[in-house]
C-alpha positions as CSV (number, residue, x, y, z in Angstrom):
1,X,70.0,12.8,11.2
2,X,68.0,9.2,11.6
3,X,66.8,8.1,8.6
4,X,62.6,7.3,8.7
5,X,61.8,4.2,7.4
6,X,59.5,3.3,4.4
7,X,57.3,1.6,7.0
8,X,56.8,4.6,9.2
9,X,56.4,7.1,6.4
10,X,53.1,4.0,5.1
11,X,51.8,4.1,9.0
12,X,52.1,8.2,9.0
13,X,50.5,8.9,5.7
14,X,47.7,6.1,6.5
15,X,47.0,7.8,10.1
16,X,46.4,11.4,7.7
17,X,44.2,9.3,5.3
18,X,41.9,8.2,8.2
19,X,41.7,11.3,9.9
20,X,40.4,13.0,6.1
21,X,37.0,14.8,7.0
22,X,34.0,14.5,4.7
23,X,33.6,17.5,2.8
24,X,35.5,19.0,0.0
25,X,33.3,22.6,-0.1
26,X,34.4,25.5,-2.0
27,X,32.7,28.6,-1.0
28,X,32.0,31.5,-3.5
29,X,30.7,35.0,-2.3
30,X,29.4,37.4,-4.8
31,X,29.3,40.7,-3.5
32,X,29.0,43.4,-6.4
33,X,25.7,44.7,-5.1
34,X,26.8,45.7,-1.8
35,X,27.7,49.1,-1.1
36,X,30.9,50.2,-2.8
37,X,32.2,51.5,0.8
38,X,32.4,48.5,2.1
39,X,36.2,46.7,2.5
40,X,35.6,44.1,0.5
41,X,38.3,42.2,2.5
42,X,35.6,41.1,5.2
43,X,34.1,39.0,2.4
44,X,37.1,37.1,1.1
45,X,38.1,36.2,4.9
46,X,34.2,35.1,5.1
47,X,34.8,32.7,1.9
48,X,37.9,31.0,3.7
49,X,36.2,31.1,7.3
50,X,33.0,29.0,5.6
51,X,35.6,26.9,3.7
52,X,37.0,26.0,6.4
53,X,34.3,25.3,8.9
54,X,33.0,23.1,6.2
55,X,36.1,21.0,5.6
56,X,37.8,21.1,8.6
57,X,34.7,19.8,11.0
58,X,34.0,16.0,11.4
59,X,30.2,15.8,10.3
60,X,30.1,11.9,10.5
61,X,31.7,9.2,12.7
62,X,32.6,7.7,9.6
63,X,36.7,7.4,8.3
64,X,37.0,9.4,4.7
65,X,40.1,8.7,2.1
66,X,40.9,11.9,0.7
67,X,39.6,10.6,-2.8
68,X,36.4,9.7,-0.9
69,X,36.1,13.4,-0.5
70,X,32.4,14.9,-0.9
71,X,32.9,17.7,-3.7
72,X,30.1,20.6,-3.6
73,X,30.3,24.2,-4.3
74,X,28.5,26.7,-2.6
75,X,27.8,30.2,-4.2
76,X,26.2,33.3,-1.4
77,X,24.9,35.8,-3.9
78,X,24.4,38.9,-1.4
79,X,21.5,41.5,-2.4
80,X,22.1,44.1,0.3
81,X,23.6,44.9,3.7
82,X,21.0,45.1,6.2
83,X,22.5,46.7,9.3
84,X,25.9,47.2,10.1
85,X,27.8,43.4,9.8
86,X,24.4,41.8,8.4
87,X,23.7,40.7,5.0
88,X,20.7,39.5,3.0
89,X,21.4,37.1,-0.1
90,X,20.4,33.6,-1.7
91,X,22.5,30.7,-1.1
92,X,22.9,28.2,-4.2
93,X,24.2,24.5,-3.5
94,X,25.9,22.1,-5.9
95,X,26.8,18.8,-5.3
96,X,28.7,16.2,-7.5
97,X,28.5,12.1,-7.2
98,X,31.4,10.2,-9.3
99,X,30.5,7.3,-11.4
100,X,32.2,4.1,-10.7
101,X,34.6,3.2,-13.3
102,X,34.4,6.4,-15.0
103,X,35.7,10.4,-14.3
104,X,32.5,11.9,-15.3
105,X,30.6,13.4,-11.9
106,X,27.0,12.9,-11.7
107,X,24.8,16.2,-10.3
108,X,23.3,15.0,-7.2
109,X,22.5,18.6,-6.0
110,X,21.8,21.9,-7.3
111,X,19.7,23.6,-5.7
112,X,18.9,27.6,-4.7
113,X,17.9,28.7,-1.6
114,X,16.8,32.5,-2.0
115,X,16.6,33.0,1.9
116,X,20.0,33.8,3.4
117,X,20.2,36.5,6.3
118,X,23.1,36.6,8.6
119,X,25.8,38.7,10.7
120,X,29.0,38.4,10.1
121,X,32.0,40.6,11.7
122,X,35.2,39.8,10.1
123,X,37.3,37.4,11.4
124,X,34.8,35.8,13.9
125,X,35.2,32.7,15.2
126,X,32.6,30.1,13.2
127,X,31.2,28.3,16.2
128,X,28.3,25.7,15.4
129,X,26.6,23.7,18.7
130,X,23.8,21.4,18.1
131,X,22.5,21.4,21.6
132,X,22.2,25.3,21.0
133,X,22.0,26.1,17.7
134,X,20.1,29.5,18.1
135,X,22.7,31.0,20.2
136,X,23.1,34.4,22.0
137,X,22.7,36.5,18.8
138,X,20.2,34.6,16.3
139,X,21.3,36.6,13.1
140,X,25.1,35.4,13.6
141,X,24.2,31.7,14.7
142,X,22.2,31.5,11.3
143,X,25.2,31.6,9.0
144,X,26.6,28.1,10.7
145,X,23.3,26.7,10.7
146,X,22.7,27.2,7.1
147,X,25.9,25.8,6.9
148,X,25.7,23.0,9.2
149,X,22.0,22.1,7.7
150,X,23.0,22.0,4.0
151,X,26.2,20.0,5.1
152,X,24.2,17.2,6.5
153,X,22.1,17.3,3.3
154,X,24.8,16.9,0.9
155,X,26.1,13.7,3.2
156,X,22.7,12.6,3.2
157,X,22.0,12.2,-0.3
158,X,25.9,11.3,-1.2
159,X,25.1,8.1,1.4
160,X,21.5,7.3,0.4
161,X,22.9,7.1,-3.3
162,X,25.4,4.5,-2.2
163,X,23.3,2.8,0.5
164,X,20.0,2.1,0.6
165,X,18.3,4.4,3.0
166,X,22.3,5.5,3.6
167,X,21.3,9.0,3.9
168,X,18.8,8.9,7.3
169,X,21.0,9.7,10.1
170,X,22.2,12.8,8.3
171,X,18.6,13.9,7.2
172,X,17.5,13.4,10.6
173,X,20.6,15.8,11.8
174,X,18.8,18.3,9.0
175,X,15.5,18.0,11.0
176,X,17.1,18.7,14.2
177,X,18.4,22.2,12.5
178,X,14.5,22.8,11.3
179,X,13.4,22.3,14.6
180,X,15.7,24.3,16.7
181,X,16.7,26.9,14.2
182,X,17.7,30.7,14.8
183,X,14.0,32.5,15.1
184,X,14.6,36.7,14.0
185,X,12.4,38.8,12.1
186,X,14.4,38.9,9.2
187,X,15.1,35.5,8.8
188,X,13.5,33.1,6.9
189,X,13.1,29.6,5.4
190,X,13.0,27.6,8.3
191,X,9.0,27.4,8.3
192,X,6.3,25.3,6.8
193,X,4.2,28.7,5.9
194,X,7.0,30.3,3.9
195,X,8.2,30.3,0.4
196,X,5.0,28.4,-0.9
197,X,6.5,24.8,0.2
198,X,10.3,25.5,-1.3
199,X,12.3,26.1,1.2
200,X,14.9,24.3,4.0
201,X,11.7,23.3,6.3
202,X,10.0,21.2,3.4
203,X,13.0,19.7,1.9
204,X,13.8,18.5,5.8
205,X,10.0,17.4,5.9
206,X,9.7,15.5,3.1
207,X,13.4,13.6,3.8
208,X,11.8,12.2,7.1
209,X,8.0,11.7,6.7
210,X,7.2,8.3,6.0
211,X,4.8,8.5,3.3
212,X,7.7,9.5,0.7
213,X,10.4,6.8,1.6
214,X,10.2,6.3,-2.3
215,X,12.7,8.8,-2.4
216,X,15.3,6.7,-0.8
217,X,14.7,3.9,-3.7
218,X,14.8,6.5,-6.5
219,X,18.6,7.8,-5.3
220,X,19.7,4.6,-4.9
221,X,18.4,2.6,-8.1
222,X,19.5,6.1,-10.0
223,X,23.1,6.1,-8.9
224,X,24.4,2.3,-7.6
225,X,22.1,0.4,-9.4
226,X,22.2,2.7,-12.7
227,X,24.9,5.4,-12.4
228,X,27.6,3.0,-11.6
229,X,27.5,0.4,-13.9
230,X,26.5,2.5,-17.1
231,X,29.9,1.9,-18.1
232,X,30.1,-1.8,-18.2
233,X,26.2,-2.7,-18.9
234,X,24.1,-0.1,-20.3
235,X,21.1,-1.9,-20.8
236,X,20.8,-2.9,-17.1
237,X,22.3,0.4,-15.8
238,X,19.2,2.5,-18.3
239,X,17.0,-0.2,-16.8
240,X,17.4,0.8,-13.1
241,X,17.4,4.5,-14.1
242,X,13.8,4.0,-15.9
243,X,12.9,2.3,-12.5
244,X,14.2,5.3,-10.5
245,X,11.8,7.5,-12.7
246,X,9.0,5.4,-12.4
247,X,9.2,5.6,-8.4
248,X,9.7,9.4,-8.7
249,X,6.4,9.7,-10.9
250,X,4.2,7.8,-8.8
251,X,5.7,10.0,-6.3
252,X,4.7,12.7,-7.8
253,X,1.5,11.5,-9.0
254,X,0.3,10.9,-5.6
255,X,1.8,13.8,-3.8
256,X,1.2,16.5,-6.5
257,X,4.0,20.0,-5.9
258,X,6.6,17.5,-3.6
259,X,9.7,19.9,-3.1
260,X,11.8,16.5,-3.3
261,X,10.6,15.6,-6.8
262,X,11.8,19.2,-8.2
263,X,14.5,18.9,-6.3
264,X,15.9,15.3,-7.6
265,X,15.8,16.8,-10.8
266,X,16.9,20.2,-10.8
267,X,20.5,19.9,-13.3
268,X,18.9,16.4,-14.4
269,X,18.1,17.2,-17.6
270,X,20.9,17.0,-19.9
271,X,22.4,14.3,-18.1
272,X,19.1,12.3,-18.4
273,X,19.2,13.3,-22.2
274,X,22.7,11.8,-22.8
275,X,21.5,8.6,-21.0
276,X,18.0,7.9,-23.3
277,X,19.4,9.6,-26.0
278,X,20.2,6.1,-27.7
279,X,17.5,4.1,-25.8
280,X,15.2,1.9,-27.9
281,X,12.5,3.8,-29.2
282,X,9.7,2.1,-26.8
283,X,12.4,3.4,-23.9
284,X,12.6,6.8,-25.4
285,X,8.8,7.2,-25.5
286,X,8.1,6.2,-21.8
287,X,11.3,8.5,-20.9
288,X,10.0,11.5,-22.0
289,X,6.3,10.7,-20.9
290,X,7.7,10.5,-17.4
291,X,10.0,13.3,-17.8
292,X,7.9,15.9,-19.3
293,X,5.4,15.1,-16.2
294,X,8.1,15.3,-13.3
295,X,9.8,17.9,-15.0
296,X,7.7,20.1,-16.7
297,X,10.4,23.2,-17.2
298,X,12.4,20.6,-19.5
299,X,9.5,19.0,-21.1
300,X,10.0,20.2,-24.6
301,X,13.4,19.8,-24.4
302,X,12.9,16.3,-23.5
303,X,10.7,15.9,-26.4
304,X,12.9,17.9,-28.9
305,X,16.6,15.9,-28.0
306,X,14.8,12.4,-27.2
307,X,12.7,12.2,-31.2
């Protein structure tokens, strides 16, 4: 047997690296409240399919390292069967940043969308075209859009919070979704007039209209200019995180209800407690002024952990 050199065994493990695609998803389907009749197999071979079309398909043009892996979780809680092979549920997406120099992970997402309706028959292909994205059968094409949308949104803000503006491409991608997305009477979330301003349209929306480009600087003084260098300079790194707050409440003051400013903090709160926690008092005081305005479900937690 010829014996493979060191050198070709480098080459072949480097060629595997490069060809690593963006996304390390987990997919999690809770199905206790569908009917007990139902082979409960078809929902396990969904949980690998999604998996799958997640990890497997190239989102970007850009080369990932396997430790430069996206890591998000996402959790379909099913309510009901609809019709035969069609479920209704909510959809819950969690994303994680790392923090340079350190092994904690940093929430960049965690959000719930409570508008999921799709077909699925058990061991379907997943097929997701972008020139087509409604397809033959709305219903079915909607579970790879969903997919497909909230996949460009967690690449989105995982580049805007390493890049400045990083993120555009990907939300534009989003917008594309919105704007060509499966149209059925029982599904939902894809338009301005539903779910009072919460849903995938606004999000989309509020990503590429101009007058909230703020956004873009609150990611990316929060994670690269804070985030990243709260290890080796804390006073800089809480610095650039007050900045990152102060963007996000003008934001807020001058757009009052902006989806993105609920959704930039949704899971922020402990993490934002930790980081003003042992702020100078003056810090601590304009922390949980700002906080308890731009995230008012926290505010008297806020004001109880930051005294």
């Amino acid at each position: 047997m010829p014996k493979i050199s060191g050198l070709f065994i480098s080459i072949l493990l480097l060629s595997l690296n490069t060809n690593a695609q963006e996304l390390n998803a987990r997919v999690r389907i809770v199905d206790g409240k569908i009917n007990s009749t139902v082979d409960r197999k078809i929902f396990r071979t969904l949980e690998t399919s999604l998996t799958n079309f997640l990890n497997k398909r190239k989102w970007t043009s850009d080369e990932f390292k396997p430790n430069e892996k996206i890591n998000c979780q996402i959790l379909i809680n099913l309510r009901e069967m609809t019709d035969q092979n069609a479920f209704s549920g909510s959809i819950t997406i969690q994303a994680g940043r790392p923090v340079h120099s350190t092994s904690y992970i940093s929430p960049i997402i965690n959000f719930q969308d409570p508008n999921f309706d799709f077909k699925y028959v058990e061991s379907q292909s997943l097929d997701f075209n972008e020139n087509r994205i409604n397809g033959s059968d709305p219903l079915a094409s909607n579970l790879t859009a969903v997919m497909a949308y909230y996949a460009y949104i967690i690449i989105g803000f995982d580049y805007n919070s390493f890049a400045l503006r990083g993120g555009e491409q990907f939300f534009q991608k989003a917008l594309n979704i919105v704007n060509n997305a499966p149209d059925g009477a029982t599904i939902s979330g894809w338009k301005s007039f539903e779910n009072n301003n919460r849903n995938r349209y606004w999000l989309v929306e509020n990503l590429n209209n101009n007058r909230y480009t703020a956004i873009n600087d609150v990611y990316y003084n929060y994670y690269r200019k804070g985030m990243d260098i709260l290890y080796s300079d804390n006073n800089t790194a809480r610095s650039e995180i007050m900045n990152a707050l102060v963007y996000l409440d003008n934001l807020n003051r001058e757009n009052s209800n902006l989806m993105i400013v609920q959704f930039f903090m949704s899971g922020k709160s402990e993490e934002l407690i930790n980081i003003f926690r042992k702020a100078p008092e003056q810090d601590k005081l304009k922390a949980v002024e700002i906080l308890s305005r731009i995230d008012i479900s926290n505010s008297n937690k806020y004001k109880q952990d930051l005294k």
